[in-house]
C-alpha positions as CSV (number, residue, x, y, z in Angstrom):
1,X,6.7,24.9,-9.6
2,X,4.8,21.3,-10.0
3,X,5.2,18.7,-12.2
4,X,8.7,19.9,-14.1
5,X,11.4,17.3,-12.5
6,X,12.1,14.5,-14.9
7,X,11.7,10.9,-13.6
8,X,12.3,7.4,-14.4
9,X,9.3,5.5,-15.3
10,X,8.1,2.9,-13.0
11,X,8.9,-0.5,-14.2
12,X,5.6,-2.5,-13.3
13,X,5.9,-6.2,-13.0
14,X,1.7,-6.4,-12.6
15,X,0.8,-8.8,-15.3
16,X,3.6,-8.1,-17.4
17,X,3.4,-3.9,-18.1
18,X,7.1,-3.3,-18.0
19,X,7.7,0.2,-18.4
20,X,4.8,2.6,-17.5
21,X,4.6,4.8,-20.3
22,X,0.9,6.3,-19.5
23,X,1.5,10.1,-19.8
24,X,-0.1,12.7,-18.0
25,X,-3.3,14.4,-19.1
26,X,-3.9,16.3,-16.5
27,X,-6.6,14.2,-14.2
28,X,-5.4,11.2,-14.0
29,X,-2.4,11.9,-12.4
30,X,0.5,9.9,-11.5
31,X,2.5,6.6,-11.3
32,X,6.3,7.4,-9.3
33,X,8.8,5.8,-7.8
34,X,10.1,6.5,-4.4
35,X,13.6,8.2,-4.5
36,X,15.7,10.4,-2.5
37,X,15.7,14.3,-3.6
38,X,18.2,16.5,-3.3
39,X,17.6,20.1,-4.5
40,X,19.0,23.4,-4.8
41,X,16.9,26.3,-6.0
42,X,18.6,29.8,-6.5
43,X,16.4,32.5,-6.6
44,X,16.8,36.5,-5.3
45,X,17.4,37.2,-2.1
46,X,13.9,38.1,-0.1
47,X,12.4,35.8,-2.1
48,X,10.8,32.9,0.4
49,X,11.1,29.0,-0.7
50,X,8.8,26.4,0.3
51,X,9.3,22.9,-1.0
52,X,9.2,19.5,-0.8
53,X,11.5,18.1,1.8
54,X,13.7,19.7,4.7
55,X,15.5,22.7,4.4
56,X,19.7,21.9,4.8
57,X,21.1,25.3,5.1
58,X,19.0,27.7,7.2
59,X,22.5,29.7,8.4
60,X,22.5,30.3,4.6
61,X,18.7,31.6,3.4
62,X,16.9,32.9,6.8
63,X,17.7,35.5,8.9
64,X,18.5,35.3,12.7
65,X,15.5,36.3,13.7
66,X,13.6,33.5,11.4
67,X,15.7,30.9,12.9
68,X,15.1,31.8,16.4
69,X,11.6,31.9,16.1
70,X,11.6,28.4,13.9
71,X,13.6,27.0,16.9
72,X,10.2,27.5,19.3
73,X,8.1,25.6,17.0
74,X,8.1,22.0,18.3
75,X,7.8,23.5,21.7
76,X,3.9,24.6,21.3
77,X,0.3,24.4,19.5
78,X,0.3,28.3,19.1
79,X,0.9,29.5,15.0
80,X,4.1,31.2,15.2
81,X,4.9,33.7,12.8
82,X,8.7,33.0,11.2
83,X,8.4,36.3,8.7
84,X,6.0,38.9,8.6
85,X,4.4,41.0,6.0
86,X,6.3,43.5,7.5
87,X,9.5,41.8,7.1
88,X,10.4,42.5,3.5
89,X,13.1,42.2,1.3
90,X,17.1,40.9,1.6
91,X,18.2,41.0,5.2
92,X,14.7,40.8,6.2
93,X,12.8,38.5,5.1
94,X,15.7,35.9,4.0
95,X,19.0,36.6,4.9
96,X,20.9,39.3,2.3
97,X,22.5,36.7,0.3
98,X,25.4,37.3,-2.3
99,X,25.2,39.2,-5.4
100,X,21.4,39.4,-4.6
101,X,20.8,35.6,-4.7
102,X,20.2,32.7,-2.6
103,X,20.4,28.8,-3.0
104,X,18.2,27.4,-1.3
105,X,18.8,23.4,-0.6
106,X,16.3,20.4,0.3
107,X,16.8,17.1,1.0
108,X,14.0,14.1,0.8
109,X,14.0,10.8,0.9
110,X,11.8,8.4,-0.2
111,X,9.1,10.4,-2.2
112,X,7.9,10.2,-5.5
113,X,8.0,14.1,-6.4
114,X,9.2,16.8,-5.9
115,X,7.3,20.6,-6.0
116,X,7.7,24.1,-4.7
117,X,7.2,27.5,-4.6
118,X,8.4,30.7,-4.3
119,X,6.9,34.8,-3.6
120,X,8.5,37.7,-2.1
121,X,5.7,38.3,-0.5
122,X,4.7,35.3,1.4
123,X,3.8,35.5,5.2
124,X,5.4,32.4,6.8
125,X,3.7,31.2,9.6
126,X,4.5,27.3,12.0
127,X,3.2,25.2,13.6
128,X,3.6,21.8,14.8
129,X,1.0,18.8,14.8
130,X,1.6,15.7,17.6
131,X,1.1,12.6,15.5
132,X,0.1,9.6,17.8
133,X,2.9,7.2,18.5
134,X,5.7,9.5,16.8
135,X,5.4,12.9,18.7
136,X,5.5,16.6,17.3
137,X,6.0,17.1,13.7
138,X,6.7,21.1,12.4
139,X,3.9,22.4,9.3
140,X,4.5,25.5,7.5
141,X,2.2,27.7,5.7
142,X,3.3,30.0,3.1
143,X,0.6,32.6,2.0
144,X,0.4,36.4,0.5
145,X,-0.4,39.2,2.8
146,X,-4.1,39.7,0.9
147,X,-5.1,36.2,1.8
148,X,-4.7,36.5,5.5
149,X,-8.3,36.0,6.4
150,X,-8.8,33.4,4.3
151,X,-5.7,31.6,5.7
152,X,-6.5,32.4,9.6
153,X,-7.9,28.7,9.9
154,X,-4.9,26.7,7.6
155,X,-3.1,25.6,11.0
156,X,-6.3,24.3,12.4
157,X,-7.6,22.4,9.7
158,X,-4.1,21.2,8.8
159,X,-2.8,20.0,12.5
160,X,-6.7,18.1,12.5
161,X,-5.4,15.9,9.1
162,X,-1.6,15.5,10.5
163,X,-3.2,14.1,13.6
164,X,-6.7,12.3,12.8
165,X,-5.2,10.9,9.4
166,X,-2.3,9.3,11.7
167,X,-4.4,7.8,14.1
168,X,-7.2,6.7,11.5
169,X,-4.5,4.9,9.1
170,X,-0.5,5.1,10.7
171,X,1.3,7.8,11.9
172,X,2.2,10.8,9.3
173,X,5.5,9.2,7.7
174,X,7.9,12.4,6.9
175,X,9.5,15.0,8.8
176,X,7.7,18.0,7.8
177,X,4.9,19.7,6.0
178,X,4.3,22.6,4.0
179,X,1.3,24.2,2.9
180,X,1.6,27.1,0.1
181,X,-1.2,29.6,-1.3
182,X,-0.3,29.2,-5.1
183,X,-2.4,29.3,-8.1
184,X,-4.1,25.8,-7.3
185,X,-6.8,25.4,-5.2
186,X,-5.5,21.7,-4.7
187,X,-3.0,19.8,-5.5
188,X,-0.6,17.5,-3.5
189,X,2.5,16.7,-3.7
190,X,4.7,14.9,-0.5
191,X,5.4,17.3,2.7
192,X,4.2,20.3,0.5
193,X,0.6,21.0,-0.9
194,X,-0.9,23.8,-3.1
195,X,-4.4,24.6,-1.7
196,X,-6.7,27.1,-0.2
197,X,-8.2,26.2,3.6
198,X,-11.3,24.6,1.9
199,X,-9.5,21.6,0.1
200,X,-6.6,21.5,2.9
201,X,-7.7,18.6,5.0
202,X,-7.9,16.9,1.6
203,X,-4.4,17.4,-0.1
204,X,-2.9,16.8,3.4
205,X,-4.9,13.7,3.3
206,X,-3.0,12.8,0.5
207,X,0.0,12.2,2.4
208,X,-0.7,8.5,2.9
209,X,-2.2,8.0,-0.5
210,X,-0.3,7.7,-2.3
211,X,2.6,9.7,-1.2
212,X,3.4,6.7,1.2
213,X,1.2,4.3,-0.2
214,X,2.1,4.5,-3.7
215,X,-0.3,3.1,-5.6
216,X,-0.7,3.6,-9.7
217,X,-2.8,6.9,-9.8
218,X,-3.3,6.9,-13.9
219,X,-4.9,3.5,-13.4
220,X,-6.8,3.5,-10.3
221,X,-7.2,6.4,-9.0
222,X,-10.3,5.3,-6.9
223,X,-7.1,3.6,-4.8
224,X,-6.2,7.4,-4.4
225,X,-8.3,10.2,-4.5
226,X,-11.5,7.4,-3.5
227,X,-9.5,6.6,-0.2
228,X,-9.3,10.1,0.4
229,X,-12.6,11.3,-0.3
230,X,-13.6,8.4,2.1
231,X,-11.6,9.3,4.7
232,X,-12.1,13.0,4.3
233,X,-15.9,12.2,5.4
234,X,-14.3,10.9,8.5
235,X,-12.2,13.8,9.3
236,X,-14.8,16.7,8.8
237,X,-17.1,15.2,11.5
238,X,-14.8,14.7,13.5
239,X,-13.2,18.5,13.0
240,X,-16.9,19.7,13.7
241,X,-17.5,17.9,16.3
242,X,-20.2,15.5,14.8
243,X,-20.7,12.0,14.9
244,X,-19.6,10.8,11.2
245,X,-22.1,9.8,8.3
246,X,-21.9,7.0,6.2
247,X,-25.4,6.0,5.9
248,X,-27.3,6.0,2.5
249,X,-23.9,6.8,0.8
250,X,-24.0,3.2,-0.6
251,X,-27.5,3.1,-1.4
252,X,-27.3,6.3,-3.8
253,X,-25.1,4.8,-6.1
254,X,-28.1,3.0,-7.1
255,X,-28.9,6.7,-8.9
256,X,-25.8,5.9,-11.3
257,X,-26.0,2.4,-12.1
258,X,-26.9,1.9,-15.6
259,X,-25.3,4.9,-17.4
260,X,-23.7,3.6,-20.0
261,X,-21.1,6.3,-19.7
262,X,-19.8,5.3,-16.8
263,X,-16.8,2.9,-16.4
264,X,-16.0,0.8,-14.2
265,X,-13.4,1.1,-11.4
266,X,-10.7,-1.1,-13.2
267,X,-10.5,0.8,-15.9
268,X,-7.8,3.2,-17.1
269,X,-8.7,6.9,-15.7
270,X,-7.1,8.9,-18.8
271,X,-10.1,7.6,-20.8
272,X,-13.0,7.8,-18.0
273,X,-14.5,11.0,-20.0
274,X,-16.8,12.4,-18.4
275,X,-17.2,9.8,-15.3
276,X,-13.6,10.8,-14.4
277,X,-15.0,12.5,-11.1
278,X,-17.1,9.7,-10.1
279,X,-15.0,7.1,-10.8
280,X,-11.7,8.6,-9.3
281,X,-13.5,10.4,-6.5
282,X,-17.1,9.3,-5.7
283,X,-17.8,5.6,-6.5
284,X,-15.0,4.2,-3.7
285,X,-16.8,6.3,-0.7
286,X,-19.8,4.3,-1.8
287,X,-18.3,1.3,-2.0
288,X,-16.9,1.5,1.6
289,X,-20.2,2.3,2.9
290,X,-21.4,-0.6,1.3
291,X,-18.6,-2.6,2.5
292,X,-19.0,-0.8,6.5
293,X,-22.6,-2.2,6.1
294,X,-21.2,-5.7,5.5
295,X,-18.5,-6.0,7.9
296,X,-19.0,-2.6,10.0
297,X,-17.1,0.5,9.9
298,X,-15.0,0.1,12.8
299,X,-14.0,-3.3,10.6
300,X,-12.9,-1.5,7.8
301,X,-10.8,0.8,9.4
302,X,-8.7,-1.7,11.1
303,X,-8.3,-3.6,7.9
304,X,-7.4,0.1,6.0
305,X,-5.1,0.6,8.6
306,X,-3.3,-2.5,8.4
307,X,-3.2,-2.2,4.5
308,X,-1.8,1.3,4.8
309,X,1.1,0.0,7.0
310,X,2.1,-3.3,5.2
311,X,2.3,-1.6,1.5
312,X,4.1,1.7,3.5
313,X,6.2,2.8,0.5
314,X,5.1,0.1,-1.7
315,X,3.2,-0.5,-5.0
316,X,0.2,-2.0,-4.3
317,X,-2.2,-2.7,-6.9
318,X,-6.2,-3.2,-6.7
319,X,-5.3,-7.2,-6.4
320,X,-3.4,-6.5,-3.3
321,X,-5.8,-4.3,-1.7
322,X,-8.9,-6.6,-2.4
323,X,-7.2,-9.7,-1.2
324,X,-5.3,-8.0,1.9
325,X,-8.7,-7.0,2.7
326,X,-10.0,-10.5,2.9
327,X,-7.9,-11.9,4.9
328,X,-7.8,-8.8,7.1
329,X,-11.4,-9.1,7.8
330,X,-11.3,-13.0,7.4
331,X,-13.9,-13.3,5.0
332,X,-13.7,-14.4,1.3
333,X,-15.2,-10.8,-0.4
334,X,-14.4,-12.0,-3.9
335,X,-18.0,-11.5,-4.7
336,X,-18.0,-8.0,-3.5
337,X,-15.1,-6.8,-5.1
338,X,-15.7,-8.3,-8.2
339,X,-19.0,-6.2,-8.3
340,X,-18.0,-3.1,-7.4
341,X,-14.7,-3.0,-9.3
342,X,-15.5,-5.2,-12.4
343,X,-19.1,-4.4,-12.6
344,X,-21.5,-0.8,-13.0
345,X,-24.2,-3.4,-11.5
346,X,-26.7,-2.4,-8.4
347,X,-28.7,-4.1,-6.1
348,X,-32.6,-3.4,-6.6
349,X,-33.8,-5.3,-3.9
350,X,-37.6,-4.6,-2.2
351,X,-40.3,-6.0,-0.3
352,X,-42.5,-7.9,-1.8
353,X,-44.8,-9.4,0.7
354,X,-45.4,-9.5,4.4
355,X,-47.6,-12.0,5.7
356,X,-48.5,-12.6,9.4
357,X,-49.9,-15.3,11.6
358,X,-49.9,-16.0,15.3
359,X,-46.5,-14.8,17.0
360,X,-44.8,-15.8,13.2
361,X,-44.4,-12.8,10.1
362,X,-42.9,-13.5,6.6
363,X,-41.3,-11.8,4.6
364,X,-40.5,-11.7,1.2
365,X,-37.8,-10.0,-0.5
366,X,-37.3,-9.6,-4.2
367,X,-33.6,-9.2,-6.1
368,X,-33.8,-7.7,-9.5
369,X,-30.3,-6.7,-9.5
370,X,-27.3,-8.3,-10.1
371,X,-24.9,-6.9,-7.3
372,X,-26.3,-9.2,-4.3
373,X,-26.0,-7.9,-0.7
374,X,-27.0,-9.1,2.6
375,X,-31.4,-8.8,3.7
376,X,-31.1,-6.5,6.4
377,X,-34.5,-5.5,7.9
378,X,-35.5,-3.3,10.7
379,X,-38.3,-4.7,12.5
380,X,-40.5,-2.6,14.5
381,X,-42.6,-3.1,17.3
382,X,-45.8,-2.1,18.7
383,X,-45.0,0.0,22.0
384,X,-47.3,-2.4,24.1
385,X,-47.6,-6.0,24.4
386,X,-44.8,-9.3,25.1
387,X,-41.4,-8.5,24.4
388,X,-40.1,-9.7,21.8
389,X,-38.8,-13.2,21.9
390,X,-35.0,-13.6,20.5
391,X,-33.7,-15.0,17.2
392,X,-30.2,-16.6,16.7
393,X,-29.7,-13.7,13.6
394,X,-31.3,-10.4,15.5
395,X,-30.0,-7.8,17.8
396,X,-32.5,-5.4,19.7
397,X,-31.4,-1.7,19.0
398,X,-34.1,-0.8,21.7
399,X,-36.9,-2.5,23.2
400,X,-38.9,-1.9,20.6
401,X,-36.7,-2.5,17.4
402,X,-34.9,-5.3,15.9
403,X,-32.2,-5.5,13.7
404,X,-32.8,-9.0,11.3
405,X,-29.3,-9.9,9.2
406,X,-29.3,-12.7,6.6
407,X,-25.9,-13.2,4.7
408,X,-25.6,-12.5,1.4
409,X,-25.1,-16.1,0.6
410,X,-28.6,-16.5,0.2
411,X,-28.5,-15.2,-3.4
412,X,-25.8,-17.3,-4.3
413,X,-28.1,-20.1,-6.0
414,X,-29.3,-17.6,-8.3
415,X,-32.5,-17.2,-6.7
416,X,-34.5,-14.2,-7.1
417,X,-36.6,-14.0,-4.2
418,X,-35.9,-14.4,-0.5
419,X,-38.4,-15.9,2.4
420,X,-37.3,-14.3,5.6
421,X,-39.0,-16.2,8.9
422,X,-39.3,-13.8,11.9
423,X,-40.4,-15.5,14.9
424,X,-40.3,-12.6,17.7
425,X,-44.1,-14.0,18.6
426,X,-47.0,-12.5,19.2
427,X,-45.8,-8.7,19.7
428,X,-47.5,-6.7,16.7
429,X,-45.1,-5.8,13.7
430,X,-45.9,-2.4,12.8
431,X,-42.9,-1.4,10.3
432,X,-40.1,-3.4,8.4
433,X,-37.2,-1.7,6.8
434,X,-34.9,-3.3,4.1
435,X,-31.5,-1.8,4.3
436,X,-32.5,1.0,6.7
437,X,-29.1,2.6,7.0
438,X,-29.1,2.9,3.3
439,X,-25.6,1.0,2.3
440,X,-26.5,-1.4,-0.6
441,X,-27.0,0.7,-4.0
442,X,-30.7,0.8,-5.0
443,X,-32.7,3.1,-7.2
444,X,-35.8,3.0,-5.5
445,X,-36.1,2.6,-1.7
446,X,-39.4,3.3,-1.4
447,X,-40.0,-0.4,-2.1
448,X,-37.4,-1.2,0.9
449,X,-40.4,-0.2,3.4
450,X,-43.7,-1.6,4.8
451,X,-46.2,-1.0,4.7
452,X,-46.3,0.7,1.7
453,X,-46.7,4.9,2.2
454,X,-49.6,5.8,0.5
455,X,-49.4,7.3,-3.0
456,X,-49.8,11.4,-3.0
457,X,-53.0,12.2,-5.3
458,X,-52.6,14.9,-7.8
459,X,-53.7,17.9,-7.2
460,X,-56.8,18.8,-8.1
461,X,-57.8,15.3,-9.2
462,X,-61.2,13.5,-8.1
């Protein structure tokens, strides 16, 4: 049961809103306040509850047995199972109750929600998932017996979140969590989720936006489901093992610019049409690239983190994010923000020219865009000859590669083209990339690289 408790409407003191009346239209979601719940939910005996919150009368609902085996919980990593799909029924699955019935009662403070579910049928299986800097914290998984292999990997995948999520951003900020097979592939609500294995490290993600972070989901819900996507990127690599990619995500928004469907990240989600997706979802992991290309990913984290902890059960709005972000990363990003935000603009830069003489090679670069982004250019070298001498704005990657950064500044005049000087002397030049890790959007990159690759002829032509 989702979405049925009545609550008061945010008052919203962001440029004088007042009451948030926005209603809910199914994909933009929500604007809450934080509150304290305190439920009771009487249902037949046998019949399993999971909910938002933590359970205040076990002695009442479970059996013995149930509680016994809850007990052992925080003591391992193994999945314990609390009832079985043997265990069915009154007196064996819950405890017999009276007159056939049961009340079950959760308490939760500060959340914005409250949802659960209930099966006579549900295998209950624990766990627990040790956050950094707070210790063990107990997750349930509720599913039906028929669902069991498609479960068998919940705990993993939802200890990974609990954990990486809480050292990425700030430690996982209630006492428990519960994961539920319902008819939702995924949906999240705080401690409990609906959602199969596949979207699990997702709606768990959701935990710290905006279930703490409570930001206004109807409006911007790049601030929500954007952050998540983002950092759901993040988690999978590191699940599997991988080193994490963020290259060229930045680059292919370049594909997108110009539709004149899609609107931009300020604007109100309930009438996105068909750009919902996008703009809730797949423009923000884009725009963090971009950003991670600017200031480098490690960067952004920190400052993500430090957002995440100072607007902990707060209201922050895309104002407060952008400017926290500034001063977090001590530079004035106005320009950025303003673009990807306020703007459907792209970057379109390219090579225009490369001209060498004696140990010097320019280069020109050409902005037909109006989002402006740093010149980065990957210089390579010839395998023989002088090394390469050093300039005040390169960094070697290897001995034969350079990494040339010019700050976007230099298209703050309004100029359209760019004259970089590379003076590594008399080594040969044999490639130059602009933007080689593919962060800054751009239709074309084939104009990013020189020389030019040679044209395919057709086939069959003369």
């Amino acid at each position: 049961m989702a979405q049925w408790y009545p609550r008061i409407a945010v008052y919203d003191d962001l440029r004088q809103r007042g009451w948030d009346t926005e209603p809910y239209l199914g994909n933009a979601e929500f604007y809450n306040n934080f509150g304290h719940f305190d439920v009771s939910i009487d249902v037949p005996a046998g019949w399993i509850v999971g909910a938002t919150g933590v359970l205040q009368n076990p002695t009442e609902v479970l059996t013995a047995t149930a509680r016994e085996r809850l007990s052992r919980v925080l003591a391992t990593d193994s999945v314990l199972t609390i009832v079985s799909a043997a265990e069915r029924g009154p007196g064996k699955s819950t405890a017999a109750g009276t007159n056939g019935r049961l009340v079950w009662r959760f308490a939760a403070d500060t959340v914005g929600d409250f949802a659960w579910a209930t099966a006579n049928q549900f295998v209950w299986n624990a766990s627990r998932a040790n956050i950094p800097g707070r210790g063990p914290v107990p997750f349930n998984i509720l599913y039906l017996p028929a669902h069991t292999q498609q479960y068998a990997a919940g705990p993993r995948v939802v200890r990974h979140a609990l954990e990486y999520y809480s050292k990425l951003w700030m430690p996982y900020a209630f006492p428990q969590l519960t994961m539920v097979d319902g008819p939702e592939n995924g949906m999240e609500y705080p401690m409990f989720i609906m959602s199969g294995v596949g979207a699990a490290d997702h709606e768990t993600g959701h935990e710290w936006w905006p279930m703490t972070v409570g930001v206004n989901e109807t409006w911007y819900g790049w601030m929500d489901e954007g952050f998540n996507q983002y950092m759901n990127i993040l988690s999978d690599a590191d699940l599997a093992g991988k080193p994490y990619q963020l290259d060229s995500l930045g680059m292919s928004y370049g594909r997108i610019s110009g539709n004149e469907l899609e609107p931009t990240l300020m604007w109100d989600e309930n009438y996105d049409g068909s750009f919902y997706g996008f703009a809730a979802y797949g423009k923000a992991p884009l725009m963090l690239s971009a950003l991670g290309g600017i200031v480098g990913d490690s960067a952004v984290w920190r400052a993500m983190s430090e957002y995440a902890k100072a607007w902990r059960f707060k209201h922050p709005s895309p104002w407060d994010y952008a400017f926290f972000m500034d001063n977090a990363l001590r530079r004035d990003l106005g320009w950025f923000w303003n673009y990807w935000l306020f703007t459907t603009e792209s970057v379109e830069e390219s090579i225009q020219s490369v001209r060498t003489s004696g140990g010097r090679t320019v280069v020109t670069v050409r902005q037909s865009g109006q989002m402006p982004s740093p010149v980065i250019l990957k210089v390579e070298f010839a395998p023989a000859g002088p090394a390469p001498k050093s300039m005040p704005n390169s960094r070697m990657l290897d001995l034969n590669t350079a990494i040339v950064t010019y700050p976007v500044d230099v298209w703050f005049p309004g100029n359209r083209n760019f004259t970089a000087h590379l003076e590594f002397g008399p080594r040969t030049i044999t490639k130059i990339t602009l933007d080689p890790n593919g962060r800054f959007p751009d239709k074309d990159p084939s104009d990013n690289v020189w020389p030019r690759a040679a044209a395919a002829k057709p086939a069959g032509g003369n």
